[in-house]
Structure formats: C-alpha cells, structure tokens
OpenMM code with the backbone's topology and positions (N, CA, C; nanometers):
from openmm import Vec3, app, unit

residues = "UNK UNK UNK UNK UNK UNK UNK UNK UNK UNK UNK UNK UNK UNK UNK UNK UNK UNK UNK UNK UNK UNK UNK UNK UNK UNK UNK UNK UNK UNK UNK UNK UNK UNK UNK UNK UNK UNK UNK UNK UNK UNK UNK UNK UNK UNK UNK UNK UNK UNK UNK UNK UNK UNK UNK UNK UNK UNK UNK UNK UNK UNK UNK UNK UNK UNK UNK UNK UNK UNK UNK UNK UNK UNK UNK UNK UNK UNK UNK UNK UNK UNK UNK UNK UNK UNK UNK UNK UNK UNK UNK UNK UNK UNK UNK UNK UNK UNK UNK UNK UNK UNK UNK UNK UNK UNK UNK UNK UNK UNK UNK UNK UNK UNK UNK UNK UNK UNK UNK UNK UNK UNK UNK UNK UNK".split()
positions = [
    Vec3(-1.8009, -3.6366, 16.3809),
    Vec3(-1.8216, -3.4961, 16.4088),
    Vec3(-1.6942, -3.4379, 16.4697),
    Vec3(-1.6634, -3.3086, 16.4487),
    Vec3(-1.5416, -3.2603, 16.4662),
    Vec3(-1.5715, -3.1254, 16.5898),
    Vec3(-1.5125, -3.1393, 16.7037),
    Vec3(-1.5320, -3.0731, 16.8249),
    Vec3(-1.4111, -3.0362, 16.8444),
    Vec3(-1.3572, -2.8644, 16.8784),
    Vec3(-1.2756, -2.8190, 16.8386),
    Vec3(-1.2564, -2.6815, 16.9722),
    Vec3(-1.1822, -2.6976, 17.0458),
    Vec3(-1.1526, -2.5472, 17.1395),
    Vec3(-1.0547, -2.4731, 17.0304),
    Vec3(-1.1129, -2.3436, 16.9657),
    Vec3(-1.0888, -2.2540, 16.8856),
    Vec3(-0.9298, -2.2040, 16.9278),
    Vec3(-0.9590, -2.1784, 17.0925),
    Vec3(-0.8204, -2.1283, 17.1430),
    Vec3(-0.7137, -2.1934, 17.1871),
    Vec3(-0.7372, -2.3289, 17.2244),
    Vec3(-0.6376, -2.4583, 17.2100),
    Vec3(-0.5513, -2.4401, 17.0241),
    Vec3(-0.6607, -2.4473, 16.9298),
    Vec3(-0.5784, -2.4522, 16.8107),
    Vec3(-0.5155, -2.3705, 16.8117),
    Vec3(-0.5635, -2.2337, 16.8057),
    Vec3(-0.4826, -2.1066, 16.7637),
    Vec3(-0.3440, -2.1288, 16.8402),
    Vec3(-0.3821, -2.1228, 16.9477),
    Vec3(-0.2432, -2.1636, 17.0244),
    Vec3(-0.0811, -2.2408, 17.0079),
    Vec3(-0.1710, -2.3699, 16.9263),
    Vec3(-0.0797, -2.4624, 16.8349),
    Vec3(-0.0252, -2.3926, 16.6894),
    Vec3(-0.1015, -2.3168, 16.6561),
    Vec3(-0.0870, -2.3240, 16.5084),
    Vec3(-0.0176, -2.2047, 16.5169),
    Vec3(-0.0611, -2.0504, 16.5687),
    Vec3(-0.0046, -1.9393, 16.5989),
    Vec3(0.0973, -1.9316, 16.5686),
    Vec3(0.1881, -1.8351, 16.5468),
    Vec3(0.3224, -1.8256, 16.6515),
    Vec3(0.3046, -1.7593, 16.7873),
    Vec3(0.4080, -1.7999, 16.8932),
    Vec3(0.3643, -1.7577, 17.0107),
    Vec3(0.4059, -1.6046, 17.0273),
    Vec3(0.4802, -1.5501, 16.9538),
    Vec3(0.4937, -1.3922, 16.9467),
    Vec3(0.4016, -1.2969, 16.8348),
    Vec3(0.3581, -1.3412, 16.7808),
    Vec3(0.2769, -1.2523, 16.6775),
    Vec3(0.1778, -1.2876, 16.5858),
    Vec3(0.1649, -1.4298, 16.5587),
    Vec3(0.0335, -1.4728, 16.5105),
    Vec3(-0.0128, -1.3769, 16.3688),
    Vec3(0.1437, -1.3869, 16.3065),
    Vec3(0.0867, -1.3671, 16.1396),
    Vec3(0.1395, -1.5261, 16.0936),
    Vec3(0.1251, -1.5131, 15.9490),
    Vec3(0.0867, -1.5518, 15.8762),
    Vec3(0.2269, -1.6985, 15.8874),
    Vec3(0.1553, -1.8070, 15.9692),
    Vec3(0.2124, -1.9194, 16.0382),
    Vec3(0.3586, -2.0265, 15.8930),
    Vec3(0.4749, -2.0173, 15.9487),
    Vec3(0.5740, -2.0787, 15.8518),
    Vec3(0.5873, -2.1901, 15.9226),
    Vec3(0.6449, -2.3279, 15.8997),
    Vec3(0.6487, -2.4511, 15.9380),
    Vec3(0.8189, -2.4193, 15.9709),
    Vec3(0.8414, -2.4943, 16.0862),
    Vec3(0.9886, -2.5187, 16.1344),
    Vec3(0.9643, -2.6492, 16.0882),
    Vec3(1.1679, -2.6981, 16.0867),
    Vec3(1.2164, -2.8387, 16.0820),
    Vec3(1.1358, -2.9084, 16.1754),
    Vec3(1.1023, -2.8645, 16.3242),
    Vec3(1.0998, -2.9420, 16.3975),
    Vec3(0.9327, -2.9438, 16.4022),
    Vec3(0.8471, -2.9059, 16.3470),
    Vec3(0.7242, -2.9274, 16.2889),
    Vec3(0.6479, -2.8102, 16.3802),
    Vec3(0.6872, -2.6997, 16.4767),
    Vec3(0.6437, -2.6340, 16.4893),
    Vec3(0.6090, -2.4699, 16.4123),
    Vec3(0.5409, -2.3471, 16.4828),
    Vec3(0.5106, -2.3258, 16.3583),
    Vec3(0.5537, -2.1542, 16.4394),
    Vec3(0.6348, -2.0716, 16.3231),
    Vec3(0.6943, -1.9279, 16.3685),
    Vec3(0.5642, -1.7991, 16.2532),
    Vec3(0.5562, -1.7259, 16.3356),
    Vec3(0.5014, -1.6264, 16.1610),
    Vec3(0.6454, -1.5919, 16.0698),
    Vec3(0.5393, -1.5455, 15.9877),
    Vec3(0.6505, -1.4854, 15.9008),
    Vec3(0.7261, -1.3948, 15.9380),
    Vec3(0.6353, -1.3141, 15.9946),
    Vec3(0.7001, -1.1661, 16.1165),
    Vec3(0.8431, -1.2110, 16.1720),
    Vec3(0.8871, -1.3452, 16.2647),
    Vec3(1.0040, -1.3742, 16.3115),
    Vec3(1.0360, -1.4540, 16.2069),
    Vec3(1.0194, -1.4817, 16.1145),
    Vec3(1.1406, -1.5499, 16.0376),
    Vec3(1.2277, -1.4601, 15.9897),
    Vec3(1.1785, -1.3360, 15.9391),
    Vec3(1.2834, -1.2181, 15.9414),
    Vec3(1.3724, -1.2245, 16.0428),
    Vec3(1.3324, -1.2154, 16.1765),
    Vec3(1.4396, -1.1914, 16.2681),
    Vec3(1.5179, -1.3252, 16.3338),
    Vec3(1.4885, -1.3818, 16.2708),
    Vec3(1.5753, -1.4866, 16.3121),
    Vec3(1.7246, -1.4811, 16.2603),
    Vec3(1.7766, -1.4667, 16.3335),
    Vec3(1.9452, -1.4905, 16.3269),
    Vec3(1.9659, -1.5740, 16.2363),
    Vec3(2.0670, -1.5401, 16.1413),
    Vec3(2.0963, -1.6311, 16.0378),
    Vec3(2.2720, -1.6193, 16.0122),
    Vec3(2.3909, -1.7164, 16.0653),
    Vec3(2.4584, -1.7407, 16.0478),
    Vec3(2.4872, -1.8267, 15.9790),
    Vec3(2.5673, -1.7949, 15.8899),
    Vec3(2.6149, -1.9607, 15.7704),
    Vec3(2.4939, -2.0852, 15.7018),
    Vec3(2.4090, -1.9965, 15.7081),
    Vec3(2.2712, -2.0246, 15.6809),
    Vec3(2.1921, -2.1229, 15.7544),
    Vec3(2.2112, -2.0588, 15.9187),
    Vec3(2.2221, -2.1769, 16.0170),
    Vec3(2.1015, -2.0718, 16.0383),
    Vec3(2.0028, -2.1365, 16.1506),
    Vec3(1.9398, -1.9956, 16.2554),
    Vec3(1.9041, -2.0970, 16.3510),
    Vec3(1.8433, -2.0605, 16.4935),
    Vec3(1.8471, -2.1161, 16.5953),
    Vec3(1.6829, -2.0861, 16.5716),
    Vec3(1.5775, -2.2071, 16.6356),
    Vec3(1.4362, -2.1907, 16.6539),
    Vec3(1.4163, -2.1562, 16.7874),
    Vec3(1.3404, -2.0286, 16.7582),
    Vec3(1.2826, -1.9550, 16.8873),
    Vec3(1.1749, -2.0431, 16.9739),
    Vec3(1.1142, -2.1802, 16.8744),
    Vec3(1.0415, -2.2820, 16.9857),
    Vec3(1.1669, -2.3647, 17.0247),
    Vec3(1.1925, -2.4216, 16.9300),
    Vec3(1.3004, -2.5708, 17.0048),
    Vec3(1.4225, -2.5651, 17.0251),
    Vec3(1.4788, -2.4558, 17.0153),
    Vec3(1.6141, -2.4002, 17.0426),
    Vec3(1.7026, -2.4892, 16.9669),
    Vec3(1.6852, -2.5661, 16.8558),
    Vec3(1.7905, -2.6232, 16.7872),
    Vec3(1.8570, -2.5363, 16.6890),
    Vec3(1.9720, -2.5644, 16.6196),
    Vec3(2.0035, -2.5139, 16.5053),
    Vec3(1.9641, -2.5619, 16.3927),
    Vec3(1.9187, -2.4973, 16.2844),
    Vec3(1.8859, -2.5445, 16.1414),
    Vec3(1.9313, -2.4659, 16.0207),
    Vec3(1.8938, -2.5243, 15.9064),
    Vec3(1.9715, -2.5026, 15.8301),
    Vec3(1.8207, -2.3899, 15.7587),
    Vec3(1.8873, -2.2668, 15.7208),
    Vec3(1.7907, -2.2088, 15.6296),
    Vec3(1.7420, -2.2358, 15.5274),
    Vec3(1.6282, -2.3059, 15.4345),
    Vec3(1.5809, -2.2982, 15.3060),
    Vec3(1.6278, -2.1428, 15.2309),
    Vec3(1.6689, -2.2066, 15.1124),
    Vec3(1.7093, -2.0737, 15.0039),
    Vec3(1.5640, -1.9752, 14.9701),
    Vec3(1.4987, -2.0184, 15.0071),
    Vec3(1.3331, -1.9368, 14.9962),
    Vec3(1.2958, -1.9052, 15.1118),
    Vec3(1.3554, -1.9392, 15.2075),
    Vec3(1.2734, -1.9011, 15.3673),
    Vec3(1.2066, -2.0384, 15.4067),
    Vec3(1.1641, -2.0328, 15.5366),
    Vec3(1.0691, -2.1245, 15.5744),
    Vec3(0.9753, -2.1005, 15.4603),
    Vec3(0.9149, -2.2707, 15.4740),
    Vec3(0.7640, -2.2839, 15.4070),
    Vec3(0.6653, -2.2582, 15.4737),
    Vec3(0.5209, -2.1890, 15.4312),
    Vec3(0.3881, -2.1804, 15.4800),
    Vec3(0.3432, -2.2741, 15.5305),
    Vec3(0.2968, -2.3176, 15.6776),
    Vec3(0.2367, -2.4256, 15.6942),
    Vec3(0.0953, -2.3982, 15.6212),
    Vec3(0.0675, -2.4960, 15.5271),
    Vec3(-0.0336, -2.4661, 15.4440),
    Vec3(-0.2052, -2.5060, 15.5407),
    Vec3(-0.1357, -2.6389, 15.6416),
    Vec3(-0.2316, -2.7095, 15.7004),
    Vec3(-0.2757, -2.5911, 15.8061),
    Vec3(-0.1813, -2.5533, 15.8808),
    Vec3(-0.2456, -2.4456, 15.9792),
    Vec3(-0.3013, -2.3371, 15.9177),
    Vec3(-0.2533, -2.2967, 15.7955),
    Vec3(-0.3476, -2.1476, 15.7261),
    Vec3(-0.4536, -2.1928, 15.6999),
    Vec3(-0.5211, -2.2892, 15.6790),
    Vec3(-0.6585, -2.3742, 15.5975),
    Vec3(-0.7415, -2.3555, 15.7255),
    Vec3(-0.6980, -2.4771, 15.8505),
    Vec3(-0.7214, -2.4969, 16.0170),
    Vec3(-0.8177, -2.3594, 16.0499),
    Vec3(-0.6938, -2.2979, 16.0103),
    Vec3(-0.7455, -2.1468, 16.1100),
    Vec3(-0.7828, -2.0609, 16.0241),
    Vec3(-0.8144, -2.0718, 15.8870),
    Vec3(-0.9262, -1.9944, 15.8057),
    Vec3(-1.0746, -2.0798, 15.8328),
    Vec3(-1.0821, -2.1946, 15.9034),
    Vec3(-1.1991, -2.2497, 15.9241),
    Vec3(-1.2859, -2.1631, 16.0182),
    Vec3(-1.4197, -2.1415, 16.0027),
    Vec3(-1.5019, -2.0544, 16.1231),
    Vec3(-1.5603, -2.1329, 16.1968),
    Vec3(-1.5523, -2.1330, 16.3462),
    Vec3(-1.5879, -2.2268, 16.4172),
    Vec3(-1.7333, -2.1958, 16.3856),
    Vec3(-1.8366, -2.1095, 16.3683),
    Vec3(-1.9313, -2.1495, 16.3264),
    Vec3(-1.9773, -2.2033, 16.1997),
    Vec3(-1.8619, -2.2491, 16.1354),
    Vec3(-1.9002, -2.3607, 16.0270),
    Vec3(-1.8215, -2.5116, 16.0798),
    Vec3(-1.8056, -2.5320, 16.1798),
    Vec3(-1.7552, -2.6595, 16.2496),
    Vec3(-1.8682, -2.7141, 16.3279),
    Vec3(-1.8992, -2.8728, 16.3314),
    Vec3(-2.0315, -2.8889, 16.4134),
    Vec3(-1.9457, -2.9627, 16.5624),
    Vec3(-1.9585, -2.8840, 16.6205),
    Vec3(-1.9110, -2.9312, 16.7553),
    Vec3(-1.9321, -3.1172, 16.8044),
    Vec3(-2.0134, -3.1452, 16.7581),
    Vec3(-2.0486, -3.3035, 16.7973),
    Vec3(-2.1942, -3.2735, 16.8518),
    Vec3(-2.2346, -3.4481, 16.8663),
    Vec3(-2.3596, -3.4624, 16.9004),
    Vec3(-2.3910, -3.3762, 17.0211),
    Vec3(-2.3378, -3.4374, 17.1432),
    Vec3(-2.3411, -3.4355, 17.2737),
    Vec3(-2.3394, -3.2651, 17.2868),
    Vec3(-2.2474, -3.1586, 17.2502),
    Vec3(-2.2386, -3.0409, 17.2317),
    Vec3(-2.3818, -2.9917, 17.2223),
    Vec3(-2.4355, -3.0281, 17.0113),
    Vec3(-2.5567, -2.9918, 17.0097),
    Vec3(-2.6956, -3.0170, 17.0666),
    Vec3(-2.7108, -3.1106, 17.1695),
    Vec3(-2.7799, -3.1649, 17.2715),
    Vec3(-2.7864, -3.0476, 17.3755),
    Vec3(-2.6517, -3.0383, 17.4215),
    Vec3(-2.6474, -2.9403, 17.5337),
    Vec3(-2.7189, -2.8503, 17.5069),
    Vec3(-2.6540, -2.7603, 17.3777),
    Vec3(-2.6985, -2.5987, 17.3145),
    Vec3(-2.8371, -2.6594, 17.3248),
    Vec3(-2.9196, -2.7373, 17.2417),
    Vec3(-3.0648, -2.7907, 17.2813),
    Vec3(-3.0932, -2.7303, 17.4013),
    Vec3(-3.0686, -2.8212, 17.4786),
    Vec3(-3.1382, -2.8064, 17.5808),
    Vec3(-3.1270, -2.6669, 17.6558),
    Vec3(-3.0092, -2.5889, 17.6725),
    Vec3(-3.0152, -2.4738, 17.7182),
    Vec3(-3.0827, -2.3665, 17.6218),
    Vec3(-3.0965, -2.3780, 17.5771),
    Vec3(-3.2035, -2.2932, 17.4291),
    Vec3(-3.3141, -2.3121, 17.5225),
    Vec3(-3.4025, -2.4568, 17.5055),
    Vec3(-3.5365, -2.5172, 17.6118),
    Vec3(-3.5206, -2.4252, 17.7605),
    Vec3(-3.4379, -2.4375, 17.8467),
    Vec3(-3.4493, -2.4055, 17.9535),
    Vec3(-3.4740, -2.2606, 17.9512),
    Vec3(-3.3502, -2.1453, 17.8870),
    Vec3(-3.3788, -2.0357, 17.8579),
    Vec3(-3.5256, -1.9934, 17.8053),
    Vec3(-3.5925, -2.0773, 17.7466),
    Vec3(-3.7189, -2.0464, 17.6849),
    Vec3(-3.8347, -2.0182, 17.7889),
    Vec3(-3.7568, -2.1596, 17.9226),
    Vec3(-3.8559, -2.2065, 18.0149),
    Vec3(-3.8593, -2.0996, 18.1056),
    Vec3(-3.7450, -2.0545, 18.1314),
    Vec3(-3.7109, -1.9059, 18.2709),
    Vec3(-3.7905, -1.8285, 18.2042),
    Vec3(-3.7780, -1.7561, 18.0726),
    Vec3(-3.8513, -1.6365, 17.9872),
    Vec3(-3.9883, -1.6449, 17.9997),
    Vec3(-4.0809, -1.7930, 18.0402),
    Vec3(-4.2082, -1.8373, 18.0619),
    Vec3(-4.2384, -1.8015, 18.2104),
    Vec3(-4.1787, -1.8495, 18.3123),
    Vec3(-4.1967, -1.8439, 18.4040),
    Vec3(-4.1496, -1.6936, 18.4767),
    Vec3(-4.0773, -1.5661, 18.4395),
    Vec3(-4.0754, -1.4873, 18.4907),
    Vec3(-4.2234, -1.4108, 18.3860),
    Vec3(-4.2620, -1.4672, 18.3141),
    Vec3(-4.3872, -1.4021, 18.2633),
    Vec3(-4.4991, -1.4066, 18.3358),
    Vec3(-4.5270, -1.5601, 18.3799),
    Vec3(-4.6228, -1.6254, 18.5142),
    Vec3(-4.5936, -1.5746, 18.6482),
    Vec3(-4.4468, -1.5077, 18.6844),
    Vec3(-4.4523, -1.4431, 18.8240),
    Vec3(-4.5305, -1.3361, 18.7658),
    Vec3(-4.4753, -1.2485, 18.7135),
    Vec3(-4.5388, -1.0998, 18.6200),
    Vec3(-4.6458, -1.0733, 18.6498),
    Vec3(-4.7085, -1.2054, 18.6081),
    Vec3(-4.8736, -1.2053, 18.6107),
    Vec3(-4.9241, -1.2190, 18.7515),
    Vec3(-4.8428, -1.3147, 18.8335),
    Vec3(-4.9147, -1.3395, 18.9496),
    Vec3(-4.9042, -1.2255, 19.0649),
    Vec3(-4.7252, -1.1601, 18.9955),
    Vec3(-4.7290, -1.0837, 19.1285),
    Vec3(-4.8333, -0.9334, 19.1070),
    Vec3(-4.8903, -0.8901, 18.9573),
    Vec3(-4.9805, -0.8236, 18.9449),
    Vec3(-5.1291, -0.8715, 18.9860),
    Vec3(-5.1522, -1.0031, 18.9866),
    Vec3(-5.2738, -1.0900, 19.0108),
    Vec3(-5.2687, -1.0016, 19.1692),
    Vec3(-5.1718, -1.0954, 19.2667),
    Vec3(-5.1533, -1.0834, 19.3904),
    Vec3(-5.1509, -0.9003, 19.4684),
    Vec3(-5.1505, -0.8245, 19.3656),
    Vec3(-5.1423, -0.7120, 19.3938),
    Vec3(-5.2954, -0.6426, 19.3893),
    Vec3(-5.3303, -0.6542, 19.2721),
    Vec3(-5.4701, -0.6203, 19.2428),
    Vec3(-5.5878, -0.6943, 19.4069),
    Vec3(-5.5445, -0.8124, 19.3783),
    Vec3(-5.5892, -0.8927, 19.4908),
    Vec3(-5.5984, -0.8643, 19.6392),
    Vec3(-5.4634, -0.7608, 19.6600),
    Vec3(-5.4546, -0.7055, 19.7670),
    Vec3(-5.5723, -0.5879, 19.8097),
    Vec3(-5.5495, -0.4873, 19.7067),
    Vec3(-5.6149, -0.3849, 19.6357),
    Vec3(-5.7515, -0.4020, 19.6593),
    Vec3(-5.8010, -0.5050, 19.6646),
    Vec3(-5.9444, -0.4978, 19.5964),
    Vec3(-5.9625, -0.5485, 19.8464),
    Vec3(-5.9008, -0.6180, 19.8651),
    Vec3(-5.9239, -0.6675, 19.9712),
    Vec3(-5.9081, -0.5249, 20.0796),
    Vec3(-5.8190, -0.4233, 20.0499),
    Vec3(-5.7956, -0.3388, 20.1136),
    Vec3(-5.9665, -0.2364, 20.1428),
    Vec3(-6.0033, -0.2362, 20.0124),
    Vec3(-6.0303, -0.1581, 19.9286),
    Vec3(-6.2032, -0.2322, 20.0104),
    Vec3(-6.2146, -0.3354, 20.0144),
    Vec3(-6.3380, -0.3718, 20.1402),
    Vec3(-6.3530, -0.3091, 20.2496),
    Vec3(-6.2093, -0.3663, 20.3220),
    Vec3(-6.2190, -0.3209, 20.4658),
    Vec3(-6.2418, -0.1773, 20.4437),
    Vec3(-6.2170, -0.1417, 20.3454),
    Vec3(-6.2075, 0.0545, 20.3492),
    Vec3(-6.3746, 0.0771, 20.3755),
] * unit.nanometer
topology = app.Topology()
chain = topology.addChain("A")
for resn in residues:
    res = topology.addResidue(resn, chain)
    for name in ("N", "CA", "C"):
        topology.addAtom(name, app.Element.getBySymbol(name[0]), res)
C-alpha cells in the first residue's frame, strides 16, 4: 500500500519558484519550465538555481521530468493511504457517529429533565 504526504511530494517534484510544468536538471533535481527560460545561458553553459553547478545546455532545453508529471497528476484520492491509515479514518468515522448519538441522548434528556422539572413545579403550584 502506498502512503503518501501530498505536500512533502509536491515539494520535491515542484520547482521551488513556480511550480509549472516540472524539467529534470543534470543533477536530478527538478526547475519548471517557467525558469528554464531564465536561466542564464553562456556558451551553452547555465548555472542551476537548485545546485549551483554549471551545466551544459541540451540543444532542446531541459527534458520533462516525465516521472514527476505522472507523480503529481496522481489524485491523492485515488492513492490508498495504507492499512493502518484506513483503520484510523474507520474508526474516527465510528466515533464521530458515536458523539452525533450521544448529543442526541443529552437532547433528549436535557428535554426529559426539563419537562420533569415542569411537571414538579407545576405540583407544588
């Protein structure tokens, strides 16, 4: 089972300035397309805005990280968090059910307890 913090990935996969459409660096991190435009390009060198090395430009541009566009077209509600996860959600589903029961049973009692009053007042009167 695959258990996944949505905002841990994005984080990885992103770029850390603009979070379009994610290109793979040499050094396996990942820029949008948005800054590969602006990346400085001398002698078909440019410097990476993550790892500060120099590299050499591809004649096409960086490549698409194909793995992070797939990653992060996934919907975490089509990911099953793991057992232990869906246990939890279980059980807090149960409990929520159980509070929604029991403020029904005060409801009742504290109208029981009222009427009750009512009717006792309602003697001595």
């Amino acid at each position: 089972m695959l258990f996944y913090d949505s905002n841990l990935v994005d984080n990885e996969l992103l770029c850390k300035q603009c979070e379009a459409e994610p290109k793979l660096l040499p050094c396996g991190k990942t820029i949008c397309s948005l800054c590969e435009t602006s990346i400085q390009v001398n002698d078909n060198k440019y410097e990476s805005l993550v790892c500060k090395e120099k590299h050499e430009m591809p004649k096409n541009g960086l490549p698409n990280n194909e793995l992070a566009i797939k990653i992060l077209s996934i919907m975490p509600t089509n990911v099953s968090r793991g057992r232990s996860f869906d246990l939890l959600k279980k059980s807090l589903d149960d409990l929520k059910k159980k509070v929604i029961s029991l403020n029904l049973v005060f409801e009742r009692s504290s109208d029981f307890v009222k009427e009750h009053c009512m009717d006792l007042k309602n003697d001595v009167h």
